[in-house]
mmCIF file of the N, C-alpha and C atoms, coordinates in Angstrom:
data_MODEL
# 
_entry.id   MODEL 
# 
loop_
_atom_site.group_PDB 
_atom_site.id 
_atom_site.type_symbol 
_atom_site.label_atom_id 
_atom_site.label_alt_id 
_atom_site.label_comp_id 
_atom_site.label_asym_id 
_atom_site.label_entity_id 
_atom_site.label_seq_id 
_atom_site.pdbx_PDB_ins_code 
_atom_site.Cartn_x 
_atom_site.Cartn_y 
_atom_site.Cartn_z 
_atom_site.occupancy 
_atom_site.B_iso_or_equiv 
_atom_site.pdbx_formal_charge 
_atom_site.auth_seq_id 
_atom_site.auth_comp_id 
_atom_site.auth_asym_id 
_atom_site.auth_atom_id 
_atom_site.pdbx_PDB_model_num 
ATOM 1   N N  . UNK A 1 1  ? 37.454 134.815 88.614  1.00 0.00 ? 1  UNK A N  1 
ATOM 2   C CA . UNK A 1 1  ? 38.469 135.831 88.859  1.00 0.00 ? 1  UNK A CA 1 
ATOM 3   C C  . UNK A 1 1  ? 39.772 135.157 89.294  1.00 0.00 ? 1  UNK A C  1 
ATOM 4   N N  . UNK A 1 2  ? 41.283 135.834 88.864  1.00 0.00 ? 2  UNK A N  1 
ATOM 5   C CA . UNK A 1 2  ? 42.051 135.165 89.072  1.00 0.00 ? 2  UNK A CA 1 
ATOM 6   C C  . UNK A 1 2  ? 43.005 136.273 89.866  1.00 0.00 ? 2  UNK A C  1 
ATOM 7   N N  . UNK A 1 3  ? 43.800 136.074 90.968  1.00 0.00 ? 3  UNK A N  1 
ATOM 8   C CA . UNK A 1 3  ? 44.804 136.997 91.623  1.00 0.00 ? 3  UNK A CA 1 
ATOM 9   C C  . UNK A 1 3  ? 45.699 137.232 90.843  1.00 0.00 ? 3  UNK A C  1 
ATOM 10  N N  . UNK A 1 4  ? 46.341 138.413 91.173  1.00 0.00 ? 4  UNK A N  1 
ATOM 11  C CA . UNK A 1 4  ? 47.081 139.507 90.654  1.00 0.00 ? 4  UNK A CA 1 
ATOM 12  C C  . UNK A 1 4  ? 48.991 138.369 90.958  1.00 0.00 ? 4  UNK A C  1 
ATOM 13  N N  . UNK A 1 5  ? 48.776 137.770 91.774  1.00 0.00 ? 5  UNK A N  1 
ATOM 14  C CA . UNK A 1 5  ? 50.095 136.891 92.646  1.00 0.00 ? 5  UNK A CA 1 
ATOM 15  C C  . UNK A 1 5  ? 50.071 136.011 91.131  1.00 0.00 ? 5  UNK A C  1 
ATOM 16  N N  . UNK A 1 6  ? 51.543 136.315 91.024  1.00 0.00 ? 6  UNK A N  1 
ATOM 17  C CA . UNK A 1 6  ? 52.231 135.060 90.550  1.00 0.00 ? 6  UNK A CA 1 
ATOM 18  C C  . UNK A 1 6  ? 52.771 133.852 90.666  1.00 0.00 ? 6  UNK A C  1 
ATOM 19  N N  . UNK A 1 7  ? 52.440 132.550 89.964  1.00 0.00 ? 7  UNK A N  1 
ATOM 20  C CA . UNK A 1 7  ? 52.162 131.507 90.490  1.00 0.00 ? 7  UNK A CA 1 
ATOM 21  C C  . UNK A 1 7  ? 53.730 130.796 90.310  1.00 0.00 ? 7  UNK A C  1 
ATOM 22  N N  . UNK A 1 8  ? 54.372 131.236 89.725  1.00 0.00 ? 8  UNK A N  1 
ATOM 23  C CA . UNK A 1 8  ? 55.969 130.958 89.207  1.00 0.00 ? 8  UNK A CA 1 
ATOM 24  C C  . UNK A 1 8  ? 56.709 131.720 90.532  1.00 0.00 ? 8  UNK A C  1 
ATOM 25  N N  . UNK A 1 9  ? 56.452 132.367 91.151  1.00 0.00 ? 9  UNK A N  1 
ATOM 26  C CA . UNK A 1 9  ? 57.110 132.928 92.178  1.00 0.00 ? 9  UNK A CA 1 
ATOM 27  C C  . UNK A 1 9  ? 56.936 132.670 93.489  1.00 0.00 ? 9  UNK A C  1 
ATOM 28  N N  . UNK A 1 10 ? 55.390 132.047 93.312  1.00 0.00 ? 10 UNK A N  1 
ATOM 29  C CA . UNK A 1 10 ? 54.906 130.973 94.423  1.00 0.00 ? 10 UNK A CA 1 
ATOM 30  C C  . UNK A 1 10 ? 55.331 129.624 94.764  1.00 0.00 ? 10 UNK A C  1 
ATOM 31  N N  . UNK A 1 11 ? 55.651 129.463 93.373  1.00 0.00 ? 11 UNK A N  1 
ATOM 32  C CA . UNK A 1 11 ? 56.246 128.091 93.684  1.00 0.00 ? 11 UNK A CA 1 
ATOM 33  C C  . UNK A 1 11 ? 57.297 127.749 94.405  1.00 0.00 ? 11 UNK A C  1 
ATOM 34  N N  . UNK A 1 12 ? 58.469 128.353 93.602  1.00 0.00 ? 12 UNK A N  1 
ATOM 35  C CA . UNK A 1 12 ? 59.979 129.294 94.000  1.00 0.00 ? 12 UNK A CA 1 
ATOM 36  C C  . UNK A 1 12 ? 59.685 129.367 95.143  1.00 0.00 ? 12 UNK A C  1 
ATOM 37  N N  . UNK A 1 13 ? 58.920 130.205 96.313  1.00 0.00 ? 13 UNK A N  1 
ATOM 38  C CA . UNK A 1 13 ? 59.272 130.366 97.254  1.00 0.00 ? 13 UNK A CA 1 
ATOM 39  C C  . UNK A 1 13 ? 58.824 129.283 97.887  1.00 0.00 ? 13 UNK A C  1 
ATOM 40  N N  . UNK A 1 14 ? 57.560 128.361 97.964  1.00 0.00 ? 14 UNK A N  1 
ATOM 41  C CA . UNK A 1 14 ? 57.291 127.124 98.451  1.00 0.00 ? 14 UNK A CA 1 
ATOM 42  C C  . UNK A 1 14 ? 58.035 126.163 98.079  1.00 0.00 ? 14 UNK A C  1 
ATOM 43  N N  . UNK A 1 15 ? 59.609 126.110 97.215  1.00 0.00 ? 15 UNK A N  1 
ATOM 44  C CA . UNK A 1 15 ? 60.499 124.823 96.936  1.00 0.00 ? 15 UNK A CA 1 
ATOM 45  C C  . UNK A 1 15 ? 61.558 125.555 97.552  1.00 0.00 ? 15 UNK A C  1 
ATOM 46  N N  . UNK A 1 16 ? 61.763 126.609 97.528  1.00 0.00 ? 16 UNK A N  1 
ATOM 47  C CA . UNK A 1 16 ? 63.049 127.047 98.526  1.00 0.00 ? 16 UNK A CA 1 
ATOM 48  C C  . UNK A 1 16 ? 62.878 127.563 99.806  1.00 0.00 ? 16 UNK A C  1 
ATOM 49  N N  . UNK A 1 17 ? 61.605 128.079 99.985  1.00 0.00 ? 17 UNK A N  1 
ATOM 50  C CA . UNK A 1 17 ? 61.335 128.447 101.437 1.00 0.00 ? 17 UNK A CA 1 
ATOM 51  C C  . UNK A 1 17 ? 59.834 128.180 102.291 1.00 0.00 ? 17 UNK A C  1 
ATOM 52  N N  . UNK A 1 18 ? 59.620 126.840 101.339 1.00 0.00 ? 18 UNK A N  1 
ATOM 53  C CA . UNK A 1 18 ? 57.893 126.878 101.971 1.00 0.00 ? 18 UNK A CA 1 
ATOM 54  C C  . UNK A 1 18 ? 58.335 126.158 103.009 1.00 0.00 ? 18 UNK A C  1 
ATOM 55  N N  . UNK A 1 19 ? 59.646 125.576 103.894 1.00 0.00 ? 19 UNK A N  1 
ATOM 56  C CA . UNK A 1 19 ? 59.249 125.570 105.741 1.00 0.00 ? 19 UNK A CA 1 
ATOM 57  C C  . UNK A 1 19 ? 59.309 126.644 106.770 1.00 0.00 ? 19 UNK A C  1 
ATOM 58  N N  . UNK A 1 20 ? 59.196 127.499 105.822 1.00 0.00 ? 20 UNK A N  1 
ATOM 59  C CA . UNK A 1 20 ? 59.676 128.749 106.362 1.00 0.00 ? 20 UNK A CA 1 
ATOM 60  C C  . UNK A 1 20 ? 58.437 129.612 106.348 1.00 0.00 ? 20 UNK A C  1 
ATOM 61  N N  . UNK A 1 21 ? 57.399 128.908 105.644 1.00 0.00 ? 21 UNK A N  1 
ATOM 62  C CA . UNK A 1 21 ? 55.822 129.569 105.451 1.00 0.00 ? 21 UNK A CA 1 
ATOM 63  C C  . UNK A 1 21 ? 56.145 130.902 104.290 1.00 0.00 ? 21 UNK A C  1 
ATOM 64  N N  . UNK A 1 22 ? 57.417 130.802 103.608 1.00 0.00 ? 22 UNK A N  1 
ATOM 65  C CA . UNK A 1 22 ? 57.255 131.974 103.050 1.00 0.00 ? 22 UNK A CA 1 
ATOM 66  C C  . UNK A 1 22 ? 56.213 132.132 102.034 1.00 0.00 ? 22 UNK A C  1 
ATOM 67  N N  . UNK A 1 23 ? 56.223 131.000 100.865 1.00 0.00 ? 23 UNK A N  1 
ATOM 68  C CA . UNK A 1 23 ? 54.625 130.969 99.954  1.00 0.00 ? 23 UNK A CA 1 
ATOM 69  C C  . UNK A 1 23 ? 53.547 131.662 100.407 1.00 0.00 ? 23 UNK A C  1 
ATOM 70  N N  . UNK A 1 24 ? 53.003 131.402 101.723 1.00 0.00 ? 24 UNK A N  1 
ATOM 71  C CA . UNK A 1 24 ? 51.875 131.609 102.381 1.00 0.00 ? 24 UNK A CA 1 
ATOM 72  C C  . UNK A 1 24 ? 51.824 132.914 102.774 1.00 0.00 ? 24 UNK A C  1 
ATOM 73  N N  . UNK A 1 25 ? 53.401 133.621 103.169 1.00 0.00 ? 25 UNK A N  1 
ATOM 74  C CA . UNK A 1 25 ? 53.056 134.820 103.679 1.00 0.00 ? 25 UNK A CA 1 
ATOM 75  C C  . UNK A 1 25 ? 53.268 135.686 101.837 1.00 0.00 ? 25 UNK A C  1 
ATOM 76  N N  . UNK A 1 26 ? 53.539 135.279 101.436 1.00 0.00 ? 26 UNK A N  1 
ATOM 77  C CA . UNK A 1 26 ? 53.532 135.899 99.663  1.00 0.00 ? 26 UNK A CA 1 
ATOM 78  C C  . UNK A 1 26 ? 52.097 136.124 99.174  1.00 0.00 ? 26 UNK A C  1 
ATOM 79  N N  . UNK A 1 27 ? 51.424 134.708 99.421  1.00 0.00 ? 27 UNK A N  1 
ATOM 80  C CA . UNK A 1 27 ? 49.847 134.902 99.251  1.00 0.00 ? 27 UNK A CA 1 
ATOM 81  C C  . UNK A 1 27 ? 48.920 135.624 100.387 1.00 0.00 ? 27 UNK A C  1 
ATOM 82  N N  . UNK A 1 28 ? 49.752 135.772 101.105 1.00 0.00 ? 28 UNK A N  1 
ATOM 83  C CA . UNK A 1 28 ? 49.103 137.183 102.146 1.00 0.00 ? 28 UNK A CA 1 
ATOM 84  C C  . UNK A 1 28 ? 48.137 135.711 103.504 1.00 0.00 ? 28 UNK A C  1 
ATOM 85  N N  . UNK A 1 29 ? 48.298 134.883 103.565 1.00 0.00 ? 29 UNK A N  1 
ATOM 86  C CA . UNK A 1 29 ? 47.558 133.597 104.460 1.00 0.00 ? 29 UNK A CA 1 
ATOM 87  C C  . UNK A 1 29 ? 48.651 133.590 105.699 1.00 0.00 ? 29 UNK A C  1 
ATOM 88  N N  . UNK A 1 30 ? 48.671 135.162 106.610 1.00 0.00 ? 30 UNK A N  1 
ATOM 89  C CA . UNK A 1 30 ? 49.339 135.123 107.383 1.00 0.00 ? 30 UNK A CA 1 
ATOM 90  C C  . UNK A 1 30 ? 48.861 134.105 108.455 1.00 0.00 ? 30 UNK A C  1 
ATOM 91  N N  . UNK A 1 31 ? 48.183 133.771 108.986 1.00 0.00 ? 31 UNK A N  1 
ATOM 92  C CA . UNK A 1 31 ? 47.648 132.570 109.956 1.00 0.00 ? 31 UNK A CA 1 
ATOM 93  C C  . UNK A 1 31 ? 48.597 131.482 109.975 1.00 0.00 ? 31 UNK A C  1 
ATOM 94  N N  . UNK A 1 32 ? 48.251 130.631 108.719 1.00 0.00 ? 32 UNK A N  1 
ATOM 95  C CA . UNK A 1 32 ? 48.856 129.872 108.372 1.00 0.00 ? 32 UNK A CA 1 
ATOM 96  C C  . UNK A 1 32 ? 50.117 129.594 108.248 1.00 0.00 ? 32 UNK A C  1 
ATOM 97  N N  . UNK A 1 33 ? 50.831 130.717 107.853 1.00 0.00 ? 33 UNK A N  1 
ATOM 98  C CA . UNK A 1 33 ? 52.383 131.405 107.308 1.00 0.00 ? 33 UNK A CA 1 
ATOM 99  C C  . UNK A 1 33 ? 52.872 130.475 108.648 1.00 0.00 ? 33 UNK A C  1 
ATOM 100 N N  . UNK A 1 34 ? 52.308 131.786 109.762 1.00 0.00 ? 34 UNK A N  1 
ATOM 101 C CA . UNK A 1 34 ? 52.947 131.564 110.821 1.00 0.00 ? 34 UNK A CA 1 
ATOM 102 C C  . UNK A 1 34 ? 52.816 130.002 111.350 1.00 0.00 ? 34 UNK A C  1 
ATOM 103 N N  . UNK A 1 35 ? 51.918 129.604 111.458 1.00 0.00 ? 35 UNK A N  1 
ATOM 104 C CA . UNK A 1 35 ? 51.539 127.859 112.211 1.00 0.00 ? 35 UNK A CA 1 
ATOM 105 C C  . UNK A 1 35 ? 52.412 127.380 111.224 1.00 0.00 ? 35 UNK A C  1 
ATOM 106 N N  . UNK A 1 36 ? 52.711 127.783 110.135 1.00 0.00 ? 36 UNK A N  1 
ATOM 107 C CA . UNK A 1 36 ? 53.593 126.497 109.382 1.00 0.00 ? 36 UNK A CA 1 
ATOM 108 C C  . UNK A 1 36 ? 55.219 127.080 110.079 1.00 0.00 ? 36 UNK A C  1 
ATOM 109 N N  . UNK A 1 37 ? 55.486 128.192 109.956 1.00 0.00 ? 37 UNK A N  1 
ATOM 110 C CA . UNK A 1 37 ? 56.998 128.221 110.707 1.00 0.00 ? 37 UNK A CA 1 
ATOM 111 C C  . UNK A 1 37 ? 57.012 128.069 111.839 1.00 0.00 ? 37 UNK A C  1 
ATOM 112 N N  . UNK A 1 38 ? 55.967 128.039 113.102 1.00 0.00 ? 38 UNK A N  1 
ATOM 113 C CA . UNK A 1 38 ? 56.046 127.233 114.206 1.00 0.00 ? 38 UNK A CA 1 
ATOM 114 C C  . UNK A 1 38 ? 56.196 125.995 114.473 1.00 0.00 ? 38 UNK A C  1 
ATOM 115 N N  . UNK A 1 39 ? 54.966 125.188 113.240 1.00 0.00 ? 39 UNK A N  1 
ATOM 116 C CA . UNK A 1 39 ? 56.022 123.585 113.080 1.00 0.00 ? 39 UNK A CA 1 
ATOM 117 C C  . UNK A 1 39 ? 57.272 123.451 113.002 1.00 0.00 ? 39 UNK A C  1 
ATOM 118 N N  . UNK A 1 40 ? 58.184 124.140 111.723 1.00 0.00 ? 40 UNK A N  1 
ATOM 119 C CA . UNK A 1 40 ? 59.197 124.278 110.996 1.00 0.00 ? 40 UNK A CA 1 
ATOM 120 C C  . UNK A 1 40 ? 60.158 124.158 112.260 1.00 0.00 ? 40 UNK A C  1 
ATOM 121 N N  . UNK A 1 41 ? 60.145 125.248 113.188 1.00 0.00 ? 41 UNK A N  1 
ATOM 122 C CA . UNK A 1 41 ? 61.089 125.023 114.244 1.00 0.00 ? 41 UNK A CA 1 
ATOM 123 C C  . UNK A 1 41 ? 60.917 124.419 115.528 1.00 0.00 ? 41 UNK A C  1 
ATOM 124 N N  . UNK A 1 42 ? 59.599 123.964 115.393 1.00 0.00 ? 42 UNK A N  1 
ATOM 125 C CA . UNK A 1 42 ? 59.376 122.497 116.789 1.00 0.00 ? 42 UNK A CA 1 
ATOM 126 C C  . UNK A 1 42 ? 59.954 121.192 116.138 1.00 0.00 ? 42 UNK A C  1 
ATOM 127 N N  . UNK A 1 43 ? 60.457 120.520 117.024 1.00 0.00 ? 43 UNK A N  1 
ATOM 128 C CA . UNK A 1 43 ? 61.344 118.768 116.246 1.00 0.00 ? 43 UNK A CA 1 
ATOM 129 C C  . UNK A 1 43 ? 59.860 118.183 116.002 1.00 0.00 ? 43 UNK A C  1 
ATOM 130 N N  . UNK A 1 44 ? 59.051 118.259 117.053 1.00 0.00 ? 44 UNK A N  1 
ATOM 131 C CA . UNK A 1 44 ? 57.601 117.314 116.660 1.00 0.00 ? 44 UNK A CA 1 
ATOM 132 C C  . UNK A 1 44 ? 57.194 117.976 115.574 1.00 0.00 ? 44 UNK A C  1 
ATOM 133 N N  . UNK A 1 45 ? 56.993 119.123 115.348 1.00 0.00 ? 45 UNK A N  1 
ATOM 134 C CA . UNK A 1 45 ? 56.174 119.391 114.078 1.00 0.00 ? 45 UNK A CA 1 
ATOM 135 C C  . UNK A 1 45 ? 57.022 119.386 112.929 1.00 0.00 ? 45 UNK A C  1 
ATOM 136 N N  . UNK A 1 46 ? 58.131 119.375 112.686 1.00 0.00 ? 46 UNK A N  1 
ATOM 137 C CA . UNK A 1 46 ? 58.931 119.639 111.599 1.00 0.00 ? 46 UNK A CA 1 
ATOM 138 C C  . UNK A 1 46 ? 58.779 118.360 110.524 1.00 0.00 ? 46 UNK A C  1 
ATOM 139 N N  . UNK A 1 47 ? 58.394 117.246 110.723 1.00 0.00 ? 47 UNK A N  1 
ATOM 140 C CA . UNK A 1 47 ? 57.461 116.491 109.790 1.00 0.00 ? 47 UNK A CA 1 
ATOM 141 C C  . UNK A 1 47 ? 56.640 116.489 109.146 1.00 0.00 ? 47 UNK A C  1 
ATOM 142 N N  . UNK A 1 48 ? 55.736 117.528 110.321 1.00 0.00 ? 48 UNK A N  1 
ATOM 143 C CA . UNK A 1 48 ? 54.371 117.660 109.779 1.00 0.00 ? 48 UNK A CA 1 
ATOM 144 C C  . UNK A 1 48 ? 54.417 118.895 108.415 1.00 0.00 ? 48 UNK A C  1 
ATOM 145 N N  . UNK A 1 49 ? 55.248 120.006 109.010 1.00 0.00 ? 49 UNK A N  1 
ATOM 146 C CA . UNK A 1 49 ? 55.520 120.672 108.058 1.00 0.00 ? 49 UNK A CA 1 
ATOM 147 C C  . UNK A 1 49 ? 55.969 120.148 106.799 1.00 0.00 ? 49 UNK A C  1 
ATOM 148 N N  . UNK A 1 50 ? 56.903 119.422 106.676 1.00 0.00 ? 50 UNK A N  1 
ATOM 149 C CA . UNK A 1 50 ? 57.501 118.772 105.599 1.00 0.00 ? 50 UNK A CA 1 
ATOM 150 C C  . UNK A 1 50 ? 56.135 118.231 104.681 1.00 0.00 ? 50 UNK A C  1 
ATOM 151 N N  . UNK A 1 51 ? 55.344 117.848 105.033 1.00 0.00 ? 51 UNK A N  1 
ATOM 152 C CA . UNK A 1 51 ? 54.169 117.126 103.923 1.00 0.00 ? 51 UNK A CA 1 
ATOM 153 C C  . UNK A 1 51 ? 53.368 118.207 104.084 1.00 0.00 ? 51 UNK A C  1 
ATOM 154 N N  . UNK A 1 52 ? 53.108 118.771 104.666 1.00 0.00 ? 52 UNK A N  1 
ATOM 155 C CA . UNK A 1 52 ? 52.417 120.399 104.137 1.00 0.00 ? 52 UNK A CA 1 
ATOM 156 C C  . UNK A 1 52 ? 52.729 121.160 103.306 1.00 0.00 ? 52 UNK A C  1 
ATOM 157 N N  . UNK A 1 53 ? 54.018 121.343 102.941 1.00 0.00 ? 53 UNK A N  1 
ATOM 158 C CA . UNK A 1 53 ? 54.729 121.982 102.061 1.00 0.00 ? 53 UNK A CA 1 
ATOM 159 C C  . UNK A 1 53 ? 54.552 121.158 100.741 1.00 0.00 ? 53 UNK A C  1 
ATOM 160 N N  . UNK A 1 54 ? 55.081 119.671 101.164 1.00 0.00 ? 54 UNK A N  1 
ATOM 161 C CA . UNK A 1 54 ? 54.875 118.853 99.753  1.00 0.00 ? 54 UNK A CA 1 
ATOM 162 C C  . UNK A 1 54 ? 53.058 119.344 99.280  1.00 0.00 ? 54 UNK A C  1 
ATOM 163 N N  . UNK A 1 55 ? 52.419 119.117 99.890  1.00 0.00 ? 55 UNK A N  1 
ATOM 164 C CA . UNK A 1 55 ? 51.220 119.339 99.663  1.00 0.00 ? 55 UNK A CA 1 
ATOM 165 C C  . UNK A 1 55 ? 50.744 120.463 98.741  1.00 0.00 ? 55 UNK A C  1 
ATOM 166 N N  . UNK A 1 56 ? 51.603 121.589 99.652  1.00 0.00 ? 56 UNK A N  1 
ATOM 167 C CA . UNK A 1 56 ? 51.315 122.852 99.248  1.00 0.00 ? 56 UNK A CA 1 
ATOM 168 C C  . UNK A 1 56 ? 51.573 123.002 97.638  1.00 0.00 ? 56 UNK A C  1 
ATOM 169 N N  . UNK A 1 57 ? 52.912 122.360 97.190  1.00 0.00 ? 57 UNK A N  1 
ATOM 170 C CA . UNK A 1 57 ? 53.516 122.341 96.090  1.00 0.00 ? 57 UNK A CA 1 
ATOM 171 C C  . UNK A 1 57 ? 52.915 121.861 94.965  1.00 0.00 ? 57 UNK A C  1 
ATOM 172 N N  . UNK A 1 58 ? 52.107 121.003 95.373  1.00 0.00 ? 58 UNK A N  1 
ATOM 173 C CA . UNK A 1 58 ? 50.766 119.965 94.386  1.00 0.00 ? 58 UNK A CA 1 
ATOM 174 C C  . UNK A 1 58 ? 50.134 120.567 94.041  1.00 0.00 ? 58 UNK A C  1 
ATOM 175 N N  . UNK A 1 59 ? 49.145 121.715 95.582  1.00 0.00 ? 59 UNK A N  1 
ATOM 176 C CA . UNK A 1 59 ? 48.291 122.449 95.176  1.00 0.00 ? 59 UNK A CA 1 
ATOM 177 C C  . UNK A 1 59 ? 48.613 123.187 94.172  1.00 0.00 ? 59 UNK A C  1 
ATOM 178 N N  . UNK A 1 60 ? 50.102 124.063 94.401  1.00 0.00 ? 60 UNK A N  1 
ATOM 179 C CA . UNK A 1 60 ? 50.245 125.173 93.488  1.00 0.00 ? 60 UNK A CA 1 
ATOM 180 C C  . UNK A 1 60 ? 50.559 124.759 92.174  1.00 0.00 ? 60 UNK A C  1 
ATOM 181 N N  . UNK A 1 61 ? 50.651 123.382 92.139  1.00 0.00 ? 61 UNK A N  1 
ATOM 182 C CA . UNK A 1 61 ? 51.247 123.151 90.241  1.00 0.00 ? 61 UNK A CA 1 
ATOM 183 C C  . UNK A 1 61 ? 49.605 122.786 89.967  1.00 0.00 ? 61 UNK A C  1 
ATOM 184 N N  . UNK A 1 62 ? 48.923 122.187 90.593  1.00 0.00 ? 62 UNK A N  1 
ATOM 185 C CA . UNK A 1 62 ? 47.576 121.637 89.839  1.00 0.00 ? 62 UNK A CA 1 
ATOM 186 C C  . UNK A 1 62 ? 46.787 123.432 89.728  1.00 0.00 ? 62 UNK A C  1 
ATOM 187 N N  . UNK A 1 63 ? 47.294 124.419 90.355  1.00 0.00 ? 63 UNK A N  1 
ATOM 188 C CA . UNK A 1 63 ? 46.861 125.676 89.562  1.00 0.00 ? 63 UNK A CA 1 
ATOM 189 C C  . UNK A 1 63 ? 45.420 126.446 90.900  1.00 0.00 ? 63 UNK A C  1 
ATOM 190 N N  . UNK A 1 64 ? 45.422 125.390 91.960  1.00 0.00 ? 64 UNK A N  1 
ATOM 191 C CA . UNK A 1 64 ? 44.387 125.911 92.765  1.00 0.00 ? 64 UNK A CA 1 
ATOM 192 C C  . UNK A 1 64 ? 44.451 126.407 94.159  1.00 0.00 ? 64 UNK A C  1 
ATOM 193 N N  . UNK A 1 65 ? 45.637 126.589 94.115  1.00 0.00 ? 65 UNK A N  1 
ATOM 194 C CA . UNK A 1 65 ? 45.810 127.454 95.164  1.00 0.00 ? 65 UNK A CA 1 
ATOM 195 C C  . UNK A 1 65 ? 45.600 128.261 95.661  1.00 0.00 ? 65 UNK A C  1 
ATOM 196 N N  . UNK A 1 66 ? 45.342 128.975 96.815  1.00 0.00 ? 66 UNK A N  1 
ATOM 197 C CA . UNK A 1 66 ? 44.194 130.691 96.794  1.00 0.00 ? 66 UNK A CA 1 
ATOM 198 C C  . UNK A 1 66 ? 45.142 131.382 97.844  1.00 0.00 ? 66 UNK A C  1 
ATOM 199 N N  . UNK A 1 67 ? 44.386 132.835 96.825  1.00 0.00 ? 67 UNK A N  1 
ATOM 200 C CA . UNK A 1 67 ? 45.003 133.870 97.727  1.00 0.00 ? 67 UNK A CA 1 
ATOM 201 C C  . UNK A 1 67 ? 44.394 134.241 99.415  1.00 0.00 ? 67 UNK A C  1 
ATOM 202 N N  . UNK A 1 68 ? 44.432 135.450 99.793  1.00 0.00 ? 68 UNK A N  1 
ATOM 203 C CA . UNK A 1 68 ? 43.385 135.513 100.964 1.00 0.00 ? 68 UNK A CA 1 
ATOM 204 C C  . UNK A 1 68 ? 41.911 136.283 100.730 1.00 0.00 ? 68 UNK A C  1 
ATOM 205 N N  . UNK A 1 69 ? 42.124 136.378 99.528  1.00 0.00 ? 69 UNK A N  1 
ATOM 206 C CA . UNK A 1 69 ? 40.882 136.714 98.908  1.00 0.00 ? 69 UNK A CA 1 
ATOM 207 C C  . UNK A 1 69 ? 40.165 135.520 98.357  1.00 0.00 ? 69 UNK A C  1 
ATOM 208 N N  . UNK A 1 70 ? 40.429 134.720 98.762  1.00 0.00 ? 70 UNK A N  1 
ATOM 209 C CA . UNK A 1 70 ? 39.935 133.246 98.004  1.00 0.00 ? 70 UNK A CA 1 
ATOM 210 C C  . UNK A 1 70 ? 40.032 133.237 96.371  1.00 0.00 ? 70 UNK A C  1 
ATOM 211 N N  . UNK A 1 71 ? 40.604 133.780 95.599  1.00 0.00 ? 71 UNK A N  1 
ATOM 212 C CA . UNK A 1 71 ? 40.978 133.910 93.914  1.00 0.00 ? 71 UNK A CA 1 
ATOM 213 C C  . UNK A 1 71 ? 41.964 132.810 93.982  1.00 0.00 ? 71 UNK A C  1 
ATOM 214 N N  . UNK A 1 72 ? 41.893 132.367 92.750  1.00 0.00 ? 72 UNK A N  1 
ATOM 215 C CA . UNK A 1 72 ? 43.244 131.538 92.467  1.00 0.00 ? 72 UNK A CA 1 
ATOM 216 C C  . UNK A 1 72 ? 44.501 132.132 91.511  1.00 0.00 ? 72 UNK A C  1 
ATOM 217 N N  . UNK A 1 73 ? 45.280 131.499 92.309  1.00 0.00 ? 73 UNK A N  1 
ATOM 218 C CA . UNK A 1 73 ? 46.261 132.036 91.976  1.00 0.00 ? 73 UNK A CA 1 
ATOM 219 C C  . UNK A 1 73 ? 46.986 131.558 90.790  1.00 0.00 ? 73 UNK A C  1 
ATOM 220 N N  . UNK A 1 74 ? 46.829 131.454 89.523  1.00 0.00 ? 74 UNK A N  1 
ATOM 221 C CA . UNK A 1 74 ? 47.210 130.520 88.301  1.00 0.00 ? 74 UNK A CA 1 
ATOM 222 C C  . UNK A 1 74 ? 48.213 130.858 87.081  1.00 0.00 ? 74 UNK A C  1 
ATOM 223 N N  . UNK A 1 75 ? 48.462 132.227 87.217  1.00 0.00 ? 75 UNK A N  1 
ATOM 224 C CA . UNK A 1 75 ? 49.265 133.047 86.266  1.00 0.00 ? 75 UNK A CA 1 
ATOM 225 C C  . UNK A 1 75 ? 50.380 132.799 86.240  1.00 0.00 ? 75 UNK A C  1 
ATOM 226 N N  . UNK A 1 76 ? 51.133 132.428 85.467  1.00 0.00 ? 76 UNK A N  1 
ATOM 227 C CA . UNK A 1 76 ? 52.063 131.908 85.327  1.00 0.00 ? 76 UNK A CA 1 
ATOM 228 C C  . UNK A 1 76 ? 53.369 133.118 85.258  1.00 0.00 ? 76 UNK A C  1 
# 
């Protein structure tokens, strides 16, 4: 099964706003959303965020990224 979320709009928001956790709150992974914009605006974590995001961006081009339904999100 594959989510209804588009993966072209996921991206978009994880290259223009994934320190901002926006990707995450798009895929509905509010938890996360938030711990990633709490890094985003601590100086110590704002690194860490930075390769989370890169990360995130990998996940979403290699196509396996999940929603909070655990589906992937792959639709272009």
């Amino acid at each position: 099964m594959k989510s209804q979320k588009n993966k072209t709009a996921l991206f978009l928001f994880a290259f223009f706003l994934g320190l901002f956790g926006a990707h995450r709150f798009y895929a509905q992974r509010g938890p996360t959303a938030i711990l990633l914009l709490l890094l985003t605006l601590s100086m110590i974590g704002f690194p860490i965020a930075c390769v989370w995001v890169l990360i995130d961006l990998i996940i979403i081009l290699s196509g396996t990224f999940k929603d909070k339904d655990g589906l992937s999100i792959s639709n272009w």
